[in-house]
N, C-alpha and C positions, 0 to 999 in steps of 0.2 A: 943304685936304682936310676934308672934312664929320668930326663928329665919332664920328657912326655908323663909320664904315669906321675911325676907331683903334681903337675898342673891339671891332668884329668881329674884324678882324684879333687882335687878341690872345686874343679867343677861340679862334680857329684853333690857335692856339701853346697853346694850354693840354690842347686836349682832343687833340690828336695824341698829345702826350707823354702824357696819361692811357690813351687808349688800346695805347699801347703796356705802359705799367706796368703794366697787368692780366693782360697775358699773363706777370708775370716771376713773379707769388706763384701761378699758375692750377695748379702741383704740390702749393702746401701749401696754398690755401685751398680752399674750395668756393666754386661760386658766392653763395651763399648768404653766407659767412662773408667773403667778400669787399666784398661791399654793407657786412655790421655794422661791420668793423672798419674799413674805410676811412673811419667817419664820424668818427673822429679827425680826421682832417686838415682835415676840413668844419668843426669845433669855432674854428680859431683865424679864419677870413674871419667867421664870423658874430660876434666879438667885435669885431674891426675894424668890421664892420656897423655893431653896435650901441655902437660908441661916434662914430662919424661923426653930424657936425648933420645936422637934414633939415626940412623946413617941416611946417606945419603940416596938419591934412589932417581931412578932416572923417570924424565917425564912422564913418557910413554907407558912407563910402568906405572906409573901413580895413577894416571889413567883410569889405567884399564883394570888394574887392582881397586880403583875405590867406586869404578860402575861396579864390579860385580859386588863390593863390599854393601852400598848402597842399595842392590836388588835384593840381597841377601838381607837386611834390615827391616826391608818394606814386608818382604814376604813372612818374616819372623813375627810383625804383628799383629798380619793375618791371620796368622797360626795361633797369635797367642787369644787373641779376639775367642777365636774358636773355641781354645780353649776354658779361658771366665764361661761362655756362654754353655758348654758341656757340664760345669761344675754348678749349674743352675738349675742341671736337670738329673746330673745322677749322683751316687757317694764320689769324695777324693779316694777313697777305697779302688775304688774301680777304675774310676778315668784315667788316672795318674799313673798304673803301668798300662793302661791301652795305648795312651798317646806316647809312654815309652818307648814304643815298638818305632817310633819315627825312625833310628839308623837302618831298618831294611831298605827305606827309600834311597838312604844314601849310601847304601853299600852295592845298593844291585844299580846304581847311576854312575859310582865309583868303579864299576869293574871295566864299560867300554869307555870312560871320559878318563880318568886316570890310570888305566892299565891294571890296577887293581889287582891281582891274581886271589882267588879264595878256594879255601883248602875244605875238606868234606865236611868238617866239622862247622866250617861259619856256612855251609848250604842247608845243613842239619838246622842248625839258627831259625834260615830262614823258611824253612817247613816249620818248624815247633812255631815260630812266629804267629805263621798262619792259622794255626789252631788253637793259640791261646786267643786269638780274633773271635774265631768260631764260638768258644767257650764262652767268652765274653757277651757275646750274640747269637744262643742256639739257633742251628736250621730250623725248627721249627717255629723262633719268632721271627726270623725272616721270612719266610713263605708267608706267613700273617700280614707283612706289611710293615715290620721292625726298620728293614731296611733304608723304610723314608723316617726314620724317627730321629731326631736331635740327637739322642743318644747314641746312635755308631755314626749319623753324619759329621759331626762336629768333631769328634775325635780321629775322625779318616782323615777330617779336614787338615785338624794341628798336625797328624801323620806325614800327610802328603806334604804339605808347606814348611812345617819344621824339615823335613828327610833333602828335600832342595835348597832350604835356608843351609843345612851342613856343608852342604855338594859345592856352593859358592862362596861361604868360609873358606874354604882349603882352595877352590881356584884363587881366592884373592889373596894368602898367605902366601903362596906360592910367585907371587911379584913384588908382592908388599910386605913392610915385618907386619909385625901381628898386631904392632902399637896402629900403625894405620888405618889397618885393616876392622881395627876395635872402633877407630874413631868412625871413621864413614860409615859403620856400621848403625851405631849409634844414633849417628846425627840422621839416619834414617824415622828413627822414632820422634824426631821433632816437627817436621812435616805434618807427620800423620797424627799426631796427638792435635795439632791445630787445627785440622781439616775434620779430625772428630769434635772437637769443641763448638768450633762455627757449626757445624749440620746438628748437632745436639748440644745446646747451651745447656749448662746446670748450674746450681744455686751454689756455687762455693761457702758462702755464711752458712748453707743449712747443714754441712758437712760437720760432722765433729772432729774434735783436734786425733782421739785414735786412728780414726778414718784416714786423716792423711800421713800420719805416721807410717799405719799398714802399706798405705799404698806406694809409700816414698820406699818403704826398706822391700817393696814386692820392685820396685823400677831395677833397687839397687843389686839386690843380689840375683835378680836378672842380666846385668848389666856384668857384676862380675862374673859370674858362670861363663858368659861370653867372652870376655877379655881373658880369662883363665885355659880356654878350651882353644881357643887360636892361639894361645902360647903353646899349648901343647902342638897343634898342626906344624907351629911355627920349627919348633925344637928337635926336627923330625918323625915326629908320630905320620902315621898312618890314615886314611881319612877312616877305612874300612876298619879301624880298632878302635879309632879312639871315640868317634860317634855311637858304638854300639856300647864301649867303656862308659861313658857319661850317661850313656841311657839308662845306668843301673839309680837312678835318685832316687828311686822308689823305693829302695831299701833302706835311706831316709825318712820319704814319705809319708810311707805306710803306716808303719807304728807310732806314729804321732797322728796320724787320722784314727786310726783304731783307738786310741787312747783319749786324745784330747774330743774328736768327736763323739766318741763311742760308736763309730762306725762297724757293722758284720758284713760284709759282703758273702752271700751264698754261696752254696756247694758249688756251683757251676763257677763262679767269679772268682774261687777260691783258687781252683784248679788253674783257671786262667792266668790267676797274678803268678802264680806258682811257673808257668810255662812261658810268661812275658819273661820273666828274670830270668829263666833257664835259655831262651834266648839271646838273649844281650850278655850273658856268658859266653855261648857258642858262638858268635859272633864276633869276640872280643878273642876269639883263638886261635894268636899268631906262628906260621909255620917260617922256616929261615929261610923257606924258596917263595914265599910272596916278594914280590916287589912293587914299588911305589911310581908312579907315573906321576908327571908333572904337569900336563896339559900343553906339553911343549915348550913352556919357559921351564929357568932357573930358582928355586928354591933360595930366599932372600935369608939372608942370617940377622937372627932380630938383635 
């Protein structure tokens, strides 16, 4: 087994269980306050990072590998913002494979930036995508005025910003190993958890000790999801398989929202989650004449 598909696969298992964790603190945190404090957990992989060997790498590279790794970070917790605040308004049921759907952004961005080639069945993907969208949000409540609702905003949101957070993963992998590219990544969320602090102070005392637990192991197994998934870009994978691969965590998810919350999501939402996953399958299906494009550099060995 290729060694891309271990470290996919474990991304899978990391970001299921995060997306689930967010809906447990979504009473006592804000979304907002959500993103700052969960950067605790983020704190102990980027020490692990940065105490692991790595080769050597030329300046220039490091560069230009840790602006994108850095843009890529910022964006990722804008996305995730989005996210906390989507799960304040609809089920984890729901939102969690809408905002699945994010590798279309990075696949149809992946075909002119990385050469990308995609085969009928990952195009197939991205029509079935579009219509588990639909199902998720009938025509008919959009012509109402759905459209402006929190509920398909926020999630379009996580979509769009997760789908470019992938696209610069894999540019930055592609100069940097993946240990680098983890780190700048990271220290992206430190910034910005401090700049959410100062413009929204909050009462740390009034916080209970579960609360920062949740929010510490919601930083952490975010943090690994990401160090595990540019292991995989790193390892050879694909950007166009392995973003649509990871997108599957809803098949984690899910059944822990339906169970532990007792969540039903409707006939119509049903169908949808149903065509989100049958997407990020079709998507995730590799033909031997795709090829992988670099962005003009060399592919760094981690």
């Amino acid at each position: 087994m290729p060694r891309w598909i271990v470290w996919t696969l474990l991304t899978l298992l990391s970001w299921g269980v995060w997306a689930i964790l967010s809906r447990l603190v979504e009473n006592e945190l804000t979304a907002l306050h959500s993103q700052a404090i969960s950067t605790l957990g983020v704190l102990p992989v980027m020490i692990a990072l940065w105490l692991m060997p790595d080769e050597p790498t030329a300046v220039e590279q490091v560069h230009r590998g840790a602006g994108l790794a850095l843009l890529a970070g910022g964006l990722s917790c804008l996305g995730n913002i989005a996210f906390f605040a989507a799960n304040q308004f609809t089920q984890a049921a729901t939102v969690i494979p809408l905002t699945a759907l994010y590798p279309v952004v990075t696949v149809l961005l992946a075909i002119p930036i990385f050469k990308e080639a995609l085969n009928g069945w990952q195009w197939l993907g991205v029509l079935v995508s579009l219509g588990a969208i639909v199902l998720f949000n009938p025509p008919q409540e959009l012509a109402a005025g759905a459209w402006r609702s929190p509920t398909l905003l926020l999630p379009l949101a996580s979509i769009g910003l997760w789908g470019v957070t992938g696209l610069l993963q894999k540019g930055a992998t592609n100069v940097i190993s993946a240990r680098r590219t983890s780190l700048w990544f990271l220290a992206a969320f430190i910034p910005v958890s401090i700049a959410i602090l100062l413009a929204r102070p909050i009462d740390f005392g009034g916080l209970s000790i579960r609360t920062w637990v949740i929010a510490s192991a919601l930083g952490f197994t975010l943090a690994l999801g990401n160090f595990t998934i540019l292991r995989a870009f790193a390892t050879g994978g694909k950007a166009a398989i392995i973003a649509p691969l990871a997108g599957l965590y809803p098949v984690v998810s899910i059944p822990i929202a339906i169970a532990y919350f007792g969540e039903r999501p409707g006939a119509m939402q049903a169908w949808g989650i149903v065509l989100a996953l049958v997407a990020v399958v079709l998507l995730a299906m590799e033909t031997p004449q795709a090829t992988q494009g670099t962005m003009g550099f060399q592919p760094v060995d981690p």
